[in-house]
Structure formats: structure tokens, C-alpha cells
N, C-alpha and C positions, 0 to 999 in steps of 0.2 A: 474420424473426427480429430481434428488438431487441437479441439479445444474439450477436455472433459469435464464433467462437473460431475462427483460423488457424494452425500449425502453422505454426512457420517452420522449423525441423528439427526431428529426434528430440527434441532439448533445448530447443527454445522454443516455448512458446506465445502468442501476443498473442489478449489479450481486450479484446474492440470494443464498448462502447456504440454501440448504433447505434439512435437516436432523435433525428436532429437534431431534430425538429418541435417537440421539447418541451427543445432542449439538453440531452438523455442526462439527465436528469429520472431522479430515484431513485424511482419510483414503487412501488407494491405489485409487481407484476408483473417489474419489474424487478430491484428486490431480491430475489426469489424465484427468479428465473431469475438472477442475478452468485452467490446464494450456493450455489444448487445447480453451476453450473459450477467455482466456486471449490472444492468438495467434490471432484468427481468428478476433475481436477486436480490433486487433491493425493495424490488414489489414484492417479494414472498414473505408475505406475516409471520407465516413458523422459522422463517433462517434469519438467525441472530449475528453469527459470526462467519464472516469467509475467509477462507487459507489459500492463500495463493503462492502455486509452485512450479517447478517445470520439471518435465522427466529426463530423463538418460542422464549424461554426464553433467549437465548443469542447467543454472537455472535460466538463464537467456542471456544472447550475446549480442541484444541491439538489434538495429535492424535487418534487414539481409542485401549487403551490400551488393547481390549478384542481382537483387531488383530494383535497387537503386542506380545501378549504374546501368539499366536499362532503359532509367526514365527517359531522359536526356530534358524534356522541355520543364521550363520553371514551376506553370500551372503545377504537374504532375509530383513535381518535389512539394512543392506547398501544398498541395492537395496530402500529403503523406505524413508529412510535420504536426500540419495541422488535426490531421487523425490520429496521430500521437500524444497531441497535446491532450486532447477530447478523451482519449480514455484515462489519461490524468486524473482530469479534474471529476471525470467520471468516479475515479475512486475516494478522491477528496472530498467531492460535495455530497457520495452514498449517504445512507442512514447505516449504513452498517457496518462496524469496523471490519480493516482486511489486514491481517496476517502475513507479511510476504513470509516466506519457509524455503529458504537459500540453503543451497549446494554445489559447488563446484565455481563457475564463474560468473558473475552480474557485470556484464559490463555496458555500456554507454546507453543506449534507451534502456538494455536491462536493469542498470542501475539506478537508473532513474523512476523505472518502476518499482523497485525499493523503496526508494525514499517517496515516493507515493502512499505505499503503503504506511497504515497507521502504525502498525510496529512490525518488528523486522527481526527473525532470528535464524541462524546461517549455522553450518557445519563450523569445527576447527579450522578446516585446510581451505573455504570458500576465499572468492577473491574477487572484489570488488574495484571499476576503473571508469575514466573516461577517459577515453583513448581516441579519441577524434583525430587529436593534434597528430596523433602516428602516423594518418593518411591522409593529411591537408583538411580535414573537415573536422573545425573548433565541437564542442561538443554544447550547445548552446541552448539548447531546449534540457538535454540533460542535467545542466545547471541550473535552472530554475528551480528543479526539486531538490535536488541534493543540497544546493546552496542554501535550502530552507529548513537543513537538517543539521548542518555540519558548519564551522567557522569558515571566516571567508579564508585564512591563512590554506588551513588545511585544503579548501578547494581550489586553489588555485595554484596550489602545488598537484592535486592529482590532475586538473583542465591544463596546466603548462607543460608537465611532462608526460602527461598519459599513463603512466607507470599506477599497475595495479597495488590494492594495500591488502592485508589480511585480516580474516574477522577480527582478530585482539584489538588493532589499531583503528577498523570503520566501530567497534563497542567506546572506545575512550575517544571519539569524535562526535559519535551520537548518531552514527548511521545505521548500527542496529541497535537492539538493546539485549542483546546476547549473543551466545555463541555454543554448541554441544557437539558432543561426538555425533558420529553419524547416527548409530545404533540409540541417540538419546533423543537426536532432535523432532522424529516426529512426537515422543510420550510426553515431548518438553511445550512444545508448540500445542496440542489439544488440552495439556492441562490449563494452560492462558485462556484455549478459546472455551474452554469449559466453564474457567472462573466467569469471564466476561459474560459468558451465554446467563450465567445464573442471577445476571444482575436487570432490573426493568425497560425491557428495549424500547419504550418512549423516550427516559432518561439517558440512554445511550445515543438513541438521535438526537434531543437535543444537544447536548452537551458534544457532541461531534461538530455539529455545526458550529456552536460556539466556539470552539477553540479554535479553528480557522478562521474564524472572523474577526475576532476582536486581534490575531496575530498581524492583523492589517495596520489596525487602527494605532490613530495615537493614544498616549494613556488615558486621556480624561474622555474620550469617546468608547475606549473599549470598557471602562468602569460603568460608563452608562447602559450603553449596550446589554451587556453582562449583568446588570442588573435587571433589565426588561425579560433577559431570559431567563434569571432566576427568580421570579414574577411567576411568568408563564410558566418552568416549571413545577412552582408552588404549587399551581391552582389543580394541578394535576392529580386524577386518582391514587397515582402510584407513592407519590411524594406523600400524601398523607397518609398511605396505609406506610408508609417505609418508618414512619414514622414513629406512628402508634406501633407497631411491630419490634423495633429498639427500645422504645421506653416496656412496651409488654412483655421485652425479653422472648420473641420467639422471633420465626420466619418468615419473612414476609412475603404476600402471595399477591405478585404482579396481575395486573389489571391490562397492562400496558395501555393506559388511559389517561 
């Protein structure tokens, strides 16, 4: 299997690239198997939180330019772009936050599947690029994400020169939100998805959505918006036990309803 999925408890799942040979390579195949896992995942009731990583030396380096350069016909490029795109917004529009958990190198769709992710935290020595421009191919789908993470300055200095940056530098741009030694980053990464897991996963899907949605809008639509969703989720089981629970001074026990 090039794609695993581990069950750390009821509530976490870690999904593993597992192709070092090709650097976890977002290939046809791959992409097809991350988005159908990604799918069936976000059906599972009991899994709250997903970790997504890659094995061997790093975490993914794009796509696998040795089946790229085998396409040759346009259909077959777009047909691959376009499958790229698709597991994007697969992780954008989930109900369940994902976790990318970097190590070694993210670069061009790898990196873009970072910045897909809802939050993102990477070794010390991890390193982050798009590197397109190095081999005549603009990195332009991988801009979509990243660009919606990071200043336009900052990205169009790493899309102009391709020149990779280091976790300290993608932390103070807002491409991840940390950074650990090797030996810390996975107890660092399960303690987020822990926190997270313990919070009402109704509330966590909506509030997922909304935050992408109103990021669209203009202001006086994403206020309305955003008010319909915090409406809806008022009317909610959970919202009113969380409720009574804080003024009761105890713990409040998810309905997810």
C-alpha cells in the first residue's frame, strides 16, 4: 500500500505516504488513493482529527516528474492538475481538520499540500519550495494554496526563484504554525490533535466551513454569513450543553448534535 492509514485512537487517524522511492510523489495513483481515503474519513463518526505525513526522508516532493514527462498529450496533463486540485479542496471542504506533520522536504504540489492543510508543523531542518520555475514549469496550482497562506511578497519571491525556505522562515510567514526537533515533533503534533479531538465535532465542522467561506467573501457578506452559521450553530445540542457546562463549571459531554 503506498497509502496507510493508522488509527491512533477512536479519535485520530494518521495518514502516511508511503513511497519513499519516488519522495511520497503525488502521482495519479496516489492522488486517487489520498483522495478516496480522505473521503471515507471524513464519513467515519469516531475520527475527529487526521495527521497527514509522509515516510522515509521526507514529506513529498511534488509530483513524479518521471510520469509527467511521460504524458506528453494536454488531456492527460489536465487530467493530473486537475486531480491535484480535487484533493485540495478535498481537504479544505472535509469536516475534519488535517494536520500536515513535515519532515525533510515539501516541495511544489508537496507544498501545496501543506498549505491545504488546516495546520502544519515540520521538523527544525524541514524545507519548504516551489520550484517549478527551476525546470520551465511556473508552479501555479501550487500557488493557489500557499498564496492563501503566506503574503503575496513572500510568494513570489519563493514562485520567482524556486529557492527553498526553512521551517523558522515558512513559521514567521504563516506556512506552518511551528516548528520541533525531530524526536519532539510527533508528541508535539498528537498533543494539538488531542486538544482538538476533545472539542465537539459538530462544532468543529461547522466552524471549518465557515472559515473558508466567509475568507472569500466581502466584509458585509461574510458578517452575514457568519451570522447564519452562528444561528445554526446555536440551535445545536452541543452549543447549549457547552454552555450550561461553563456556567456549571464542569465538562462538557458532546452530543455531537
Amino acid at each position: 500500500m503506498n497509502i496507510k492509514i493508522i488509527k491512533i485512537n477512536k479519535d485520530i487517524a494518521r495518514v502516511i505516504i508511503n513511497e519513499p522511492k519516488t519522495y511520497n510523489s503525488l502521482s495519479f495513483k496516489n492522488l486517487n488513493d489520498l483522495i478516496r481515503i480522505f473521503k471515507r474519513l471524513d464519513k467515519d463518526r469516531k475520527i475527529k482529527v487526521i495527521i497527514l505525513e509522509g515516510a522515509g526522508k521526507g514529506f513529498s516532493a511534488g509530483h513524479n516528474l518521471n510520469e509527467v514527462n511521460g504524458l506528453k498529450k494536454r488531456e492527460k496533463y489536465q487530467k493530473l492538475f486537475n486531480l491535484c486540485s480535487k484533493l485540495m479542496l478535498q481537504i479544505v471542504e472535509g469536516r475534519k481538520p488535517v494536520i500536515a506533520k513535515v519532515h525533510g522536504a515539501a516541495y511544489a504540489a508537496g507544498c501545496q499540500l501543506v498549505a491545504s492543510c488546516d495546520l502544519a508543523y515540520s521538523t527544525n531542518d524541514a524545507l519548504f519550495a516551489t520550484p517549478g520555475v527551476n525546470i520551465g514549469l511556473f508552479c501555479s496550482t501550487p500557488m493557489v494554496a500557499v498564496s492563501r497562506k503566506i503574503n503575496r511578497k513572500s510568494m513570489m519571491k519563493m514562485l520567482l526563484t524556486g529557492e527553498p525556505i526553512k521551517a523558522n522562515y515558512a513559521k514567521e510567514i504563516g506556512l506552518i504554525n511551528g516548528f520541533f526537533s525531530k524526536s519532539k515533533l510527533n508528541s508535539e503534533v498528537l498533543k494539538i490533535a488531542k486538544k482538538i479531538s476533545s472539542k465537539s465535532n459538530l462544532t468543529i465542522k461547522i466552524g471549518k466551513q465557515a472559515f473558508y467561506k466567509q475568507l472569500e467573501m466581502p466584509l458585509k457578506k461574510a458578517y452575514a454569513y457568519t451570522s447564519r452559521m452562528m444561528t445554526l450553530n446555536m440551535m445545536s445540542m452541543d452549543a447549549r450543553e457547552g454552555i450550561s457546562a461553563f456556567i456549571e463549571k464542569r465538562k462538557p459531554k458532546w452530543k455531537n448534535k
